[in-house]
MARRO-514068 format. One record per residue: y, x, z of N, C-alpha, C, O in turn; residue number from 1. Coordinates in nm, 4 decimals, decimal comma. Layout:
% MARRO-514068
       n_yy       n_xx       n_zz      ca_yy      ca_xx      ca_zz       c_yy       c_xx       c_zz       o_yy       o_xx       o_zz     k
          Y          X          Z          Y          X          Z          Y          X          Z          Y          X          Z   NUM
...
This chain:
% MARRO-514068
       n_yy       n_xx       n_zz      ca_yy      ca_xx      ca_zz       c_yy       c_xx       c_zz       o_yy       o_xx       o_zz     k
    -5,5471     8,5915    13,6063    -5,4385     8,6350    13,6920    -5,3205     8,6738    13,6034    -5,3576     8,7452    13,5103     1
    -5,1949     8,6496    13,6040    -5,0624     8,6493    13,5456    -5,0026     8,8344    13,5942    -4,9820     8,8810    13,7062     2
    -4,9919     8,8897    13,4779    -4,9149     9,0046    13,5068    -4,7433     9,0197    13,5463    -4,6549     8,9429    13,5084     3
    -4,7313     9,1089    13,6098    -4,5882     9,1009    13,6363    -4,5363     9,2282    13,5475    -4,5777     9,3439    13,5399     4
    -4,4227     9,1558    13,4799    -4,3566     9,1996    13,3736    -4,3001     9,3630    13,4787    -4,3161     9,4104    13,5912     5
    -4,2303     9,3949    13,3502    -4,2000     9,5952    13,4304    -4,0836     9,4893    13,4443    -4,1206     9,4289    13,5451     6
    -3,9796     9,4371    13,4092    -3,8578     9,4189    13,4257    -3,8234     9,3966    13,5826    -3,7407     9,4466    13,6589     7
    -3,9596     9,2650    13,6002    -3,9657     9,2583    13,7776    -4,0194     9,3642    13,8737    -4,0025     9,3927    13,9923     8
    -4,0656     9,3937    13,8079    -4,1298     9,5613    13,9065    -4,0054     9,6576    13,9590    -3,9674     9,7105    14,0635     9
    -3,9672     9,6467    13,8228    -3,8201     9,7686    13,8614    -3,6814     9,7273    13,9564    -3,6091     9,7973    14,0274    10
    -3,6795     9,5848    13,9243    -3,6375     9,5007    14,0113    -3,6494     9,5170    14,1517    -3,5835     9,5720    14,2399    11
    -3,7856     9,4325    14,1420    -3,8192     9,4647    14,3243    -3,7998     9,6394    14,3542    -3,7262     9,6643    14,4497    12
    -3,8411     9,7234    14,3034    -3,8184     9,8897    14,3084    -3,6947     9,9065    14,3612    -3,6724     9,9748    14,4611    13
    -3,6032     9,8401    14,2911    -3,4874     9,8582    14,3032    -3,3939     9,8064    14,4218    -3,2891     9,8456    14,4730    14
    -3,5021     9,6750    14,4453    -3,4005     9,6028    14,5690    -3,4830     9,6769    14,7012    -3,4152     9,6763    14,8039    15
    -3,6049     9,7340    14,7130    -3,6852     9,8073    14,7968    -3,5923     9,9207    14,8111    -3,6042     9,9704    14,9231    16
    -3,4984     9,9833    14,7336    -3,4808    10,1198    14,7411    -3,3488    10,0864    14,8208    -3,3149    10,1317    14,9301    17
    -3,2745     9,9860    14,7307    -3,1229     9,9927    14,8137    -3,1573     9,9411    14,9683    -3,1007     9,9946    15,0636    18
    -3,2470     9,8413    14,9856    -3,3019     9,8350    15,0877    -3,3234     9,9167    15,2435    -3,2963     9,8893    15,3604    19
    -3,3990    10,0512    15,1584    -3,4089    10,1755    15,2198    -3,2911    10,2532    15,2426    -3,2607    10,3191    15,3421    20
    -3,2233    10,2338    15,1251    -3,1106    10,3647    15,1535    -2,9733    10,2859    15,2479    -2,8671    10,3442    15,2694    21
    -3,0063    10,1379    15,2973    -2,9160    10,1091    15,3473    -2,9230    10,1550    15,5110    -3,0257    10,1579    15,5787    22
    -2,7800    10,1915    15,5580    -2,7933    10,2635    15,6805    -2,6970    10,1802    15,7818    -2,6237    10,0907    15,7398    23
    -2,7030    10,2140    15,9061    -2,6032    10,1195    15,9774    -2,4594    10,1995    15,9228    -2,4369    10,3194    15,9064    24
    -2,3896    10,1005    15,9063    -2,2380    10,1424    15,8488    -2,1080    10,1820    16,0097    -2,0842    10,1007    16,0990    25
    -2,0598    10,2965    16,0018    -1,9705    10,3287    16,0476    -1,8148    10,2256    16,0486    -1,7644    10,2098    15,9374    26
    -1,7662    10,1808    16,1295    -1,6513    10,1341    16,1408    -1,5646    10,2405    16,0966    -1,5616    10,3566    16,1375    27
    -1,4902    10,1819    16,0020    -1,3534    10,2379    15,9173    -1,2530    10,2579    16,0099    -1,2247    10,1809    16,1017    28
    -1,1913    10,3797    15,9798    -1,0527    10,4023    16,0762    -0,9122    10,2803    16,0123    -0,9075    10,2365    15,8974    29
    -0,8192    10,2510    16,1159    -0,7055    10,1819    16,0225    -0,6424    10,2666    15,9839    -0,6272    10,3781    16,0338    30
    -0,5948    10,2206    15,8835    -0,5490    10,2722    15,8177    -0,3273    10,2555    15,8631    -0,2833    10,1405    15,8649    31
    -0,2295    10,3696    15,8910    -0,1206    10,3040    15,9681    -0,0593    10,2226    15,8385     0,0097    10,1234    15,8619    32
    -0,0831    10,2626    15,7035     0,0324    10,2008    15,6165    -0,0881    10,1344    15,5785    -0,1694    10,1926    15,5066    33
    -0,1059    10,0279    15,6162    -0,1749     9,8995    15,5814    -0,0845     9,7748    15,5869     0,0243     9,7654    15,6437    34
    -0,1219     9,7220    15,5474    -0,0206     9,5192    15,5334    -0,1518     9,4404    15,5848    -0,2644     9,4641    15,5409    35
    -0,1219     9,3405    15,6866    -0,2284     9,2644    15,7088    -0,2326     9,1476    15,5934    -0,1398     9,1429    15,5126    36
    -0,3303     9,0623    15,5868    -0,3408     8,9599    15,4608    -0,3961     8,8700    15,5332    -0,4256     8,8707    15,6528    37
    -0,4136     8,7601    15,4197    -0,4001     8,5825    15,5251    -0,5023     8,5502    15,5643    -0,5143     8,4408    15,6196    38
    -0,6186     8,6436    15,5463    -0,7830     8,6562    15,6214    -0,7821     8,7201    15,7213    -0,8771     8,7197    15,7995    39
    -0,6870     8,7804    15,7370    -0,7426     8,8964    15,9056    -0,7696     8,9958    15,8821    -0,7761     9,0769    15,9745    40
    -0,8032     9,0444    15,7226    -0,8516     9,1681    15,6861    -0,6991     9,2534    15,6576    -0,5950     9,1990    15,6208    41
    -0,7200     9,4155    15,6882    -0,6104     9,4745    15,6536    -0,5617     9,4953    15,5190    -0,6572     9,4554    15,4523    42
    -0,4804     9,5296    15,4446    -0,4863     9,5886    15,3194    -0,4696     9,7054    15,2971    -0,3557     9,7466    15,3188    43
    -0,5642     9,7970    15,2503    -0,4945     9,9583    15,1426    -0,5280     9,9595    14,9728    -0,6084     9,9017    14,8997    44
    -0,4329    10,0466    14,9575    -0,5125    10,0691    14,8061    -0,5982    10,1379    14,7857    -0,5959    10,2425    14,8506    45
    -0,7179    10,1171    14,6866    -0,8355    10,1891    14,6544    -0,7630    10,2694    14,5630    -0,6473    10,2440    14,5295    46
    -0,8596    10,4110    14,5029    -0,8239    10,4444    14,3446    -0,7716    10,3672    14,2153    -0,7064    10,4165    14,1233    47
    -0,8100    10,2492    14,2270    -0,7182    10,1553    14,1343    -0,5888    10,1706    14,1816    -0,5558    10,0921    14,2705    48
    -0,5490    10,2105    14,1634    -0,3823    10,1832    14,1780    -0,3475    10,0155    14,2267    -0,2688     9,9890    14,3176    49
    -0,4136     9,9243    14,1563    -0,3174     9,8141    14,1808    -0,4850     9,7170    14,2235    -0,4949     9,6141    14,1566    50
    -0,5470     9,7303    14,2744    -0,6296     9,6995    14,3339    -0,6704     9,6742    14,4912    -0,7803     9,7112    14,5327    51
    -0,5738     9,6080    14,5767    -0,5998     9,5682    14,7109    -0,7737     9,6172    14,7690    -0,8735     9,6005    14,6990    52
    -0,7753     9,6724    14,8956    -0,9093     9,6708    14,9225    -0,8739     9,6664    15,0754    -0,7738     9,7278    15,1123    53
    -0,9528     9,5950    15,1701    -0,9466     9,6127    15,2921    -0,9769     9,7729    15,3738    -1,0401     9,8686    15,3291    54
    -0,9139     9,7601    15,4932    -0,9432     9,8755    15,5206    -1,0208     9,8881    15,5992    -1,0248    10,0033    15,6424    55
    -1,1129     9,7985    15,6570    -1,1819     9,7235    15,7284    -1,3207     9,7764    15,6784    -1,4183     9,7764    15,7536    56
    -1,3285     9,8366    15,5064    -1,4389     9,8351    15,4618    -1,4303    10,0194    15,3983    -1,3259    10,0699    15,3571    57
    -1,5509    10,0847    15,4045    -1,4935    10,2276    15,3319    -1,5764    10,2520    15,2287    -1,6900    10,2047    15,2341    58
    -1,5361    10,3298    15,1158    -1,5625    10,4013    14,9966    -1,6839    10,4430    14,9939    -1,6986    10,5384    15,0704    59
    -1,7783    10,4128    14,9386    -1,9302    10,4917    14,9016    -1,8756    10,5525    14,8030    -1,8374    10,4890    14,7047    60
    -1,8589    10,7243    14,8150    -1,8525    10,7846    14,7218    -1,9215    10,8558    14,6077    -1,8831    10,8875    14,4951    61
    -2,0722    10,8756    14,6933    -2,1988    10,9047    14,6039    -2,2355    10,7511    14,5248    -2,3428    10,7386    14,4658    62
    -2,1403    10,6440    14,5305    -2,2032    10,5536    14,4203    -2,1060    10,4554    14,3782    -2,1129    10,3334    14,3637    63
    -1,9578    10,5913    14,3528    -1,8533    10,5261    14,2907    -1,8048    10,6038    14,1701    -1,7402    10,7040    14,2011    64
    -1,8192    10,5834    14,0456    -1,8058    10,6450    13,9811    -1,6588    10,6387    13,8857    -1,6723    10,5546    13,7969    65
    -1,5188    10,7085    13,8822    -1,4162    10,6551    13,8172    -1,3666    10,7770    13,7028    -1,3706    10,9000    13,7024    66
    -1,3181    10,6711    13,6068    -1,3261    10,7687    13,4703    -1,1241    10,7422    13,4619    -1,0796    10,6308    13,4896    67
    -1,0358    10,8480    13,4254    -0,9121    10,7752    13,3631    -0,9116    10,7720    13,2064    -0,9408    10,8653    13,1315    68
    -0,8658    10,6236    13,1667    -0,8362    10,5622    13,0294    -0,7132    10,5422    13,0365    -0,6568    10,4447    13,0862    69
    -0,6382    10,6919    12,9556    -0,4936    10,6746    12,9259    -0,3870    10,6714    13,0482    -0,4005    10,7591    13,1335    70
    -0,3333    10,6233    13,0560    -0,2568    10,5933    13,2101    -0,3172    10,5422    13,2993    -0,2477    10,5229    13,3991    71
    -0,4871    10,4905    13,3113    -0,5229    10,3821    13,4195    -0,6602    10,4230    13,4170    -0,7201    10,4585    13,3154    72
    -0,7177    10,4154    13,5569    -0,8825    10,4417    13,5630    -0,9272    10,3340    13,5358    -0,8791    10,2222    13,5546    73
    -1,0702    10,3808    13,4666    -1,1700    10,2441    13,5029    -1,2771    10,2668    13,5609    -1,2928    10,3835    13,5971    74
    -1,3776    10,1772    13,5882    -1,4951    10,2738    13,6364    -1,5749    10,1708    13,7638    -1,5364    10,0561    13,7868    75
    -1,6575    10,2184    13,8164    -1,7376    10,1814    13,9388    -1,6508    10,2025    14,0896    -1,6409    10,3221    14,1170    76
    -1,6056    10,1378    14,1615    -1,5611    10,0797    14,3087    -1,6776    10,0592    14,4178    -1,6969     9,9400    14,4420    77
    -1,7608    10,1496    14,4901    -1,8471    10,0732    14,5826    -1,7947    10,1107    14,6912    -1,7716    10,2250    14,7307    78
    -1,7722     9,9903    14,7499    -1,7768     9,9676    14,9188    -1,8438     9,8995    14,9963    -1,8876     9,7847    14,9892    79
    -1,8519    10,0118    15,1042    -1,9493     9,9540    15,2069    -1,8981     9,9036    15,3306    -1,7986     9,9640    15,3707    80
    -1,9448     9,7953    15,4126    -1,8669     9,7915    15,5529    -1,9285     9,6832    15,6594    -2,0446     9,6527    15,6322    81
    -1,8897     9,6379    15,7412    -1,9820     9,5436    15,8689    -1,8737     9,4530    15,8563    -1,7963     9,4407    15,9512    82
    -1,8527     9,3681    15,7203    -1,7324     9,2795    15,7072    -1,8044     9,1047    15,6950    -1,9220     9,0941    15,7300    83
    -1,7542     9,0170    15,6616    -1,8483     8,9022    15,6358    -1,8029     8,8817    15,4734    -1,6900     8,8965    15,4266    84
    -1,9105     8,8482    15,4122    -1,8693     8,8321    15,3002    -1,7742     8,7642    15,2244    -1,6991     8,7984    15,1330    85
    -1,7997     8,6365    15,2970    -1,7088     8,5347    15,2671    -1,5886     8,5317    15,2963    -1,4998     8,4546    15,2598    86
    -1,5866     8,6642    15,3996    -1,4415     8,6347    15,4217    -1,3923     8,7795    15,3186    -1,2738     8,7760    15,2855    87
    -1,4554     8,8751    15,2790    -1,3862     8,9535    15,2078    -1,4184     8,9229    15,0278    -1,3965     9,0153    14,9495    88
    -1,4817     8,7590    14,9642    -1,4413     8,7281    14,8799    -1,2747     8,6368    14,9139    -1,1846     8,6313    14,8301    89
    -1,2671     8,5730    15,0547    -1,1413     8,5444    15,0187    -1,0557     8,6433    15,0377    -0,9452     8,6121    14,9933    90
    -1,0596     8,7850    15,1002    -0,9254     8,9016    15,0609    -0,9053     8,8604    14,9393    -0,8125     8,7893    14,9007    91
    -1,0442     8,9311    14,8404    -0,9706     8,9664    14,7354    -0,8884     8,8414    14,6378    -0,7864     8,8764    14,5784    92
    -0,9352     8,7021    14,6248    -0,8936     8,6243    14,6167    -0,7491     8,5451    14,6412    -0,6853     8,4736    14,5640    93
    -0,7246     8,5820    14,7659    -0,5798     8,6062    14,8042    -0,4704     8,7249    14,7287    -0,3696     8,7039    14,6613    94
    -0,5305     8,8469    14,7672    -0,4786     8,9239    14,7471    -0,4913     9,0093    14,5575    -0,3944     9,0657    14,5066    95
    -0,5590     9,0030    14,5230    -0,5612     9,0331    14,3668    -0,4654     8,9892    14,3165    -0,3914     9,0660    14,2551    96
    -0,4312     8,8337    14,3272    -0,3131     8,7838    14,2523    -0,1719     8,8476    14,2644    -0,0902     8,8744    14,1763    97
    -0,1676     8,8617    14,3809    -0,0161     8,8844    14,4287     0,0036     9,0568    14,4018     0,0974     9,1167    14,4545    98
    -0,1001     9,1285    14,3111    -0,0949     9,2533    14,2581    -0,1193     9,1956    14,0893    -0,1869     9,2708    14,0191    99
    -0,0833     9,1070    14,0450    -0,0853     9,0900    13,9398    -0,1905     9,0606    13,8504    -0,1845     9,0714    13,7279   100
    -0,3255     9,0082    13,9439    -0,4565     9,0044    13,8499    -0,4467     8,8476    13,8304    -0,3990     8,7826    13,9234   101
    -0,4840     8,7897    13,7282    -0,5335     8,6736    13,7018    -0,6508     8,5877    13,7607    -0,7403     8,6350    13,6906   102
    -0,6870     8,5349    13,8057    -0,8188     8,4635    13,8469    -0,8843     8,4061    13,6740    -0,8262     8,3327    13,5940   103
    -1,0523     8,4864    13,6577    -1,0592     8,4168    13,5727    -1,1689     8,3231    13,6224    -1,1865     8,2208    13,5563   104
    -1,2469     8,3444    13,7327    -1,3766     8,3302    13,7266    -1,4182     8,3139    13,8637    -1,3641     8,4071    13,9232   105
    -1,4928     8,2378    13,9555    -1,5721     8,2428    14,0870    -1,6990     8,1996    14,0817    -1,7301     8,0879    14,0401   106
    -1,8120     8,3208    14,1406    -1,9579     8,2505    14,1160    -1,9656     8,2745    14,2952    -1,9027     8,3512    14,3681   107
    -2,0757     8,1687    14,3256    -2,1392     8,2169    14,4886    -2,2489     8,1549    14,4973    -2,2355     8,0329    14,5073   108
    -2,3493     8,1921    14,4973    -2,4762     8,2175    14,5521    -2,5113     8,2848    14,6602    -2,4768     8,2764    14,7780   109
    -2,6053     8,3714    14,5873    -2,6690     8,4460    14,7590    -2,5647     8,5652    14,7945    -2,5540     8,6207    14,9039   110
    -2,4687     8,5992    14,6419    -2,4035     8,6974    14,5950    -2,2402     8,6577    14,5955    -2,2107     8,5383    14,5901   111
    -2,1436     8,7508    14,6014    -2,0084     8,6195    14,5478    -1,9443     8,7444    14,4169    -1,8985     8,8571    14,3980   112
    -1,9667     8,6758    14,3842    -1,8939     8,7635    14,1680    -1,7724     8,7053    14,1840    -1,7585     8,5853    14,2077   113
    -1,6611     8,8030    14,1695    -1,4985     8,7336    14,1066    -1,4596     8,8153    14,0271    -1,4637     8,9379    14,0379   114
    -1,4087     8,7354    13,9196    -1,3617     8,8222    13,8014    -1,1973     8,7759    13,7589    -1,1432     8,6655    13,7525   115
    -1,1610     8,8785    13,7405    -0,9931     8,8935    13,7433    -0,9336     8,9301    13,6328    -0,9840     9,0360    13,5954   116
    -0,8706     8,9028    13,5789    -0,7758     8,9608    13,4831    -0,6502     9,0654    13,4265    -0,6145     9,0078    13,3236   117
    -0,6074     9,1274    13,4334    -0,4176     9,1982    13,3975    -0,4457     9,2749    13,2655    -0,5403     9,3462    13,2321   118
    -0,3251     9,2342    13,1973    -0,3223     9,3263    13,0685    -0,4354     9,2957    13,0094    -0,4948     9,1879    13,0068   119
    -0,4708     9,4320    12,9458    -0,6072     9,4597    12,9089    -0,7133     9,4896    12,9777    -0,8141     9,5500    12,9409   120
    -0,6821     9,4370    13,0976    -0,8170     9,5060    13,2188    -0,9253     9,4051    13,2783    -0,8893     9,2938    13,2401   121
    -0,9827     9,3991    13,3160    -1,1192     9,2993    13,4120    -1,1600     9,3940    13,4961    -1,1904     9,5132    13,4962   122
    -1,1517     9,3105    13,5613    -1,1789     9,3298    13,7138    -1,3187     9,2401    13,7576    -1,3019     9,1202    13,7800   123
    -1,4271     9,2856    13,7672    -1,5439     9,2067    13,8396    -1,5664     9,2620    13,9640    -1,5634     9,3806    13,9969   124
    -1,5857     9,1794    14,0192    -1,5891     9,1915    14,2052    -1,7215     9,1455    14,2073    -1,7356     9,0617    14,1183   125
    -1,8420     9,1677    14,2815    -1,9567     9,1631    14,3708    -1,9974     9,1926    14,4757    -2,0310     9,3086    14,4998   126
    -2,0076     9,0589    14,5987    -2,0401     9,0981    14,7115    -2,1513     9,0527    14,7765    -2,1598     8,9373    14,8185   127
    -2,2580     9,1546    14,7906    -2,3585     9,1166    14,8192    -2,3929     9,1626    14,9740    -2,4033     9,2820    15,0021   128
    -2,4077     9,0706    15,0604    -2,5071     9,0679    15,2064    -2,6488     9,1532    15,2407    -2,7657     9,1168    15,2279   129
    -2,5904     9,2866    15,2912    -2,7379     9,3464    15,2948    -2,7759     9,3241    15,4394    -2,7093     9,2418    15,5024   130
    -2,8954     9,4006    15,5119    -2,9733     9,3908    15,6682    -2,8292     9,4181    15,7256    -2,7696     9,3358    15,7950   131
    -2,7817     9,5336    15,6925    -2,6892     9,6175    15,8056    -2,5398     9,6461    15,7832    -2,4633     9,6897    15,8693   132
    -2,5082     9,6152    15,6547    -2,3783     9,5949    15,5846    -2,3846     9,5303    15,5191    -2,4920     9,4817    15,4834   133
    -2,2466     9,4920    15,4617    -2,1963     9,3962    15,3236    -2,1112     9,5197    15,1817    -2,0075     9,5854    15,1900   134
    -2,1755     9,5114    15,1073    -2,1629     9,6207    15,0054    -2,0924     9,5105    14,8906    -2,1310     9,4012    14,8491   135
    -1,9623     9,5997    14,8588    -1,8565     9,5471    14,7381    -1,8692     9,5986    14,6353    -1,8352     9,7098    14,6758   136
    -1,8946     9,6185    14,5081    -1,8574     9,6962    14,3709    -1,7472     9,6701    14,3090    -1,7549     9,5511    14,2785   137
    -1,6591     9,7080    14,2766    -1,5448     9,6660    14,1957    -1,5379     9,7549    14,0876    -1,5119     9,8751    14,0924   138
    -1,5733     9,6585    13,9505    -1,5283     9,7437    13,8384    -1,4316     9,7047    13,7587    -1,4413     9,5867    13,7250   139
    -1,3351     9,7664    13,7137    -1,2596     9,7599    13,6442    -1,2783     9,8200    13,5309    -1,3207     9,9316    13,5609   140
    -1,2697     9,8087    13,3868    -1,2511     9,7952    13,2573    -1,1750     9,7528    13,1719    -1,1175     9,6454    13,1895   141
    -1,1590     9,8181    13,0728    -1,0789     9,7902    12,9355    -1,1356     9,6678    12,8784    -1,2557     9,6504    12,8577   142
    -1,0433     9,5854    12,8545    -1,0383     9,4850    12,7648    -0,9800     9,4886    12,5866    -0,8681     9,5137    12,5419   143
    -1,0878     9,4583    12,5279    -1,0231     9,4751    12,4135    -0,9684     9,3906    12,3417    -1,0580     9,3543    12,2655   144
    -0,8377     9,3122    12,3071    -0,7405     9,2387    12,2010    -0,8410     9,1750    12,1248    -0,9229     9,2452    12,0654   145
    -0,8455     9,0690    12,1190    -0,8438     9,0000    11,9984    -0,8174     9,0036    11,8899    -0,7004     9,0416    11,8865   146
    -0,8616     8,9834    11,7666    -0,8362     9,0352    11,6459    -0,7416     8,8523    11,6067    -0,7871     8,7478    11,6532   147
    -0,6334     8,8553    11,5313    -0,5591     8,7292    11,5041    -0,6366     8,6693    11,3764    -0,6835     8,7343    11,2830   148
    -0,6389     8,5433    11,3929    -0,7278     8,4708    11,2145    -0,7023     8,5335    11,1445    -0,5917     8,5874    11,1483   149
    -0,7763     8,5543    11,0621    -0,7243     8,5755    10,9344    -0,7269     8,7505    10,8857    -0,6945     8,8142    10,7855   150
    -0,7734     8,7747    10,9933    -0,7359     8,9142    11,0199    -0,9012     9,0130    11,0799    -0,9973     8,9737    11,1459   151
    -0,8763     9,1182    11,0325    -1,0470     9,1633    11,1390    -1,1759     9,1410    11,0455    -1,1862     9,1234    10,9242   152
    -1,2574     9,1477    11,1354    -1,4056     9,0799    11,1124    -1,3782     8,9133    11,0059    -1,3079     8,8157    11,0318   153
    -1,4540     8,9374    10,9046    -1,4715     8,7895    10,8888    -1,5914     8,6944    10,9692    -1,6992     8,7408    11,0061   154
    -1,5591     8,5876    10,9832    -1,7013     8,5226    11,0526    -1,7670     8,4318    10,9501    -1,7387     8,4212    10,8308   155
    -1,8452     8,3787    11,0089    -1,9608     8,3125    10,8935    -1,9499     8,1374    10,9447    -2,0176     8,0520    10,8875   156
């Protein structure tokens, strides 16, 4: 008989738990200074400053964690809401750019990952489909410069 590694144990543990702790989600109030966007979804700003988020969807605050770096936070974004996924990977998709993020990246599976760009920052988006809501993470992070040839680390 084949053992199951701890990595998958903690795994399944893990998808059992969010599982559990998922609850039916409350409809979000509108928000009045919202902008509608070309999905139907509303727009406000999250704690990112320059980070579009529907208003359609609200803040898990016991599992958002934000730190400030210098003039700008970074940190953990979770939102929760009764949105469709697909349609709130195309908000942010729409709307990221036109706040200045770059598109670097689109994955979709069972999950939809978008990863964004400005300055020195990244932006990864994850939206995953639970029983009773659709749960967003948005993290944003420091990017660090490139070192120029010739310059830095040598390589091998």
């Amino acid at each position: 008989m084949k053992r199951i590694g701890s990595l998958a144990v903690l795994a399944i543990l893990f998808l059992f738990a969010l599982w559990a702790l998922a609850g039916c989600a409350s409809t979000a109030k509108k928000d009045q200074g919202t902008a509608p966007s070309d999905t139907g979804l509303r727009t406000s700003f999250s704690d990112f400053e320059d980070v579009p988020i529907p208003s359609e969807i609200s803040v898990n605050k016991k599992k958002t964690q934000l730190y400030s770096a210098g003039k700008v936070k970074v940190g953990l974004l979770t939102l929760e809401g009764r949105v469709d996924p697909d349609s709130l990977a195309a908000f942010f998709q729409n709307n990221l750019p036109r706040s200045g993020w770059k598109p670097m990246t689109t994955l979709k599976d069972r999950e939809n990952v978008l990863v964004f760009l400005k300055d020195d920052r990244l932006c990864l988006i994850n939206i995953a489909e639970g029983w009773f809501t659709t749960v967003c993470e948005v993290r944003v992070g420091m990017v660090e410069k490139a070192a120029e040839p010739g310059k830095g680390t040598p390589t091998r």
